[in-house]
C-alpha positions as CSV (number, residue, x, y, z in Angstrom):
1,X,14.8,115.5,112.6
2,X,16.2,116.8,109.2
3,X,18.1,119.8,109.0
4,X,16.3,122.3,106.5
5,X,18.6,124.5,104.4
6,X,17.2,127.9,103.1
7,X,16.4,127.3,99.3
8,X,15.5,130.1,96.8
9,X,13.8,127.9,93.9
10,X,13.9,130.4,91.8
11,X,17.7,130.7,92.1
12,X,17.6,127.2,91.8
13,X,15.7,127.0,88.3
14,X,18.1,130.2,87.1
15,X,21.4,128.4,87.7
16,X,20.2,125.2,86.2
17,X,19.4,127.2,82.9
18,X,22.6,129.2,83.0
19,X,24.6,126.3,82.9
20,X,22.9,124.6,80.1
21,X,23.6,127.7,78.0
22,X,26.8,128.0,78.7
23,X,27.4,124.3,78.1
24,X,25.7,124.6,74.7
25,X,27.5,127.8,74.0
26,X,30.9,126.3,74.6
27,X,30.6,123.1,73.1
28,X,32.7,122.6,70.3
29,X,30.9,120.4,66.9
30,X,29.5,117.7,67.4
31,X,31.4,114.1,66.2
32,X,28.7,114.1,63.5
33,X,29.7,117.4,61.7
34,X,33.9,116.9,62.2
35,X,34.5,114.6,59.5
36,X,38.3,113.5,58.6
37,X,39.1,112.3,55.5
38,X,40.3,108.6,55.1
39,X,43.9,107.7,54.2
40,X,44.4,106.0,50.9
41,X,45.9,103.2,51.1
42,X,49.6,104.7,50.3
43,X,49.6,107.1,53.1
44,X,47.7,104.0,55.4
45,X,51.5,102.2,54.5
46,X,53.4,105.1,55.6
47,X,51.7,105.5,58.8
48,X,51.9,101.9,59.8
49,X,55.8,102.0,59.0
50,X,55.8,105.0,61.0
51,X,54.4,103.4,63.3
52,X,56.3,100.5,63.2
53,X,59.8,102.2,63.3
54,X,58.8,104.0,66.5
55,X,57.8,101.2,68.4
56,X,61.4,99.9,67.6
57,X,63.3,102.9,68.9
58,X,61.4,102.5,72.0
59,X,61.8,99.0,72.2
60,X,65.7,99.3,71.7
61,X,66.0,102.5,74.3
62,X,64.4,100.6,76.9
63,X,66.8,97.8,76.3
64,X,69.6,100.0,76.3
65,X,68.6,101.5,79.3
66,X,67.7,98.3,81.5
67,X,71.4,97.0,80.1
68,X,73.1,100.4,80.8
69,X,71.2,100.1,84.7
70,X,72.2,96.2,85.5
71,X,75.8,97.5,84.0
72,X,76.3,100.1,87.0
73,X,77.7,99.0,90.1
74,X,77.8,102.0,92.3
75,X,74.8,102.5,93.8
76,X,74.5,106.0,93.5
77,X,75.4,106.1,89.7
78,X,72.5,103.6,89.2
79,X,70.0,106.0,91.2
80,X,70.6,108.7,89.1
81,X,70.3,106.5,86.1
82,X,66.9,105.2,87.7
83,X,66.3,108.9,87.8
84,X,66.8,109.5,83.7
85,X,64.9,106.6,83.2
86,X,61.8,108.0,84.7
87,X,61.9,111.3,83.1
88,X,62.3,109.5,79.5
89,X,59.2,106.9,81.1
90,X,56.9,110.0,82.4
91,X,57.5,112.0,78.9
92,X,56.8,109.1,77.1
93,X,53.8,108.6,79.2
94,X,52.7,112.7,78.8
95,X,53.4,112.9,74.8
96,X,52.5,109.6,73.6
97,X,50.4,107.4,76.5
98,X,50.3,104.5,78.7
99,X,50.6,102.3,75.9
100,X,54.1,103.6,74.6
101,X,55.6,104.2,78.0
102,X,54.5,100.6,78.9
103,X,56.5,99.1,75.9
104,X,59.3,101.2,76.7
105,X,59.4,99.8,81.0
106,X,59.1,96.7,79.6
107,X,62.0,96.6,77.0
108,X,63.8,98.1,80.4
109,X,63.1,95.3,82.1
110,X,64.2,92.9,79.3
111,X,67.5,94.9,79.3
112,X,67.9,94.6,83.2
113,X,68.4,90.6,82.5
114,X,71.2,90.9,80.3
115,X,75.0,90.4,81.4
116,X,77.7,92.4,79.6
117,X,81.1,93.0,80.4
118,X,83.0,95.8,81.4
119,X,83.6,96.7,78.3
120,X,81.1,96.5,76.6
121,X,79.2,98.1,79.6
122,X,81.5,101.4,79.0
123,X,80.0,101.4,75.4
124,X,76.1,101.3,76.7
125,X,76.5,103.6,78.8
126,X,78.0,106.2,76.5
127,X,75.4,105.5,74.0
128,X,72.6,105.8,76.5
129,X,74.1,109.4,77.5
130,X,74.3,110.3,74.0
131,X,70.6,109.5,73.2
132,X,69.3,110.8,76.5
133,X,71.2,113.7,75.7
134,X,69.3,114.4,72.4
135,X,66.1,113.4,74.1
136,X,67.0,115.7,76.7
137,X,67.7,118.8,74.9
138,X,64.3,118.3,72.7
139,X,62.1,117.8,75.9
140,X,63.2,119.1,78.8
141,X,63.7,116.1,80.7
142,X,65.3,116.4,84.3
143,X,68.6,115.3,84.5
């Protein structure tokens, strides 16, 4: 036997209109009436070189960091070097999307591979506290 719930049709019918209007009040334009202008071809350049130089800077941060992390030898050292690494991947992730923060894990993984020596390790790592610094100081990021 089905269990019967008290139903007020008229509530029913007074809800479903209430939240049509306020769906149509708080709707923003429609697609059809927010036109942006197109680019001419100079700025189109720009943009792409933009483009193109940030995809770099991620690539060569996630290099540095995978090199800097296959560089540390004490264990907890490396965890909290993990740990930066995940703040710079879940900002990049937040800011820019999945896209960019893949490009940056993978560059990290492509820096994991490499073997450097001691001294040259010293250098990474300096240079990967530097940038993360700056990074850092702009965003927030958890140290």
């Amino acid at each position: 036997m089905p269990i019967k719930f008290p139903y007020d049709r008229k509530l029913g019918l007074l809800s479903t209109a209430l939240c049509l209007c306020l769906s149509i009040a708080f709707s923003g334009p429609s697609m059809a009436e927010d036109k942006v202008p197109a680019l001419d071809e100079a700025a189109e350049k720009i943009l792409a070189e933009v483009e193109k130089d940030f995809e770099d800077s991620l690539k060569d941060l996630g290099e540095l960091a995978g090199e800097v992390y296959s560089c540390e030898e004490n264990k907890e050292k490396r965890e909290k070097h993990l740990g930066r690494v995940d703040s710079i991947h879940d900002e990049l992730n937040k800011l820019f999307g999945t896209e960019r923060a893949f490009i940056f894990a993978a560059y990290f993984g492509y820096g994991t591979a490499s073997e450097n020596n001691q001294a040259t390790c010293t250098e990474l790592t300096d240079e990967f506290v530097d940038r993360y610094g700056a990074i850092s100081e702009k965003y927030d990021l958890i140290d």
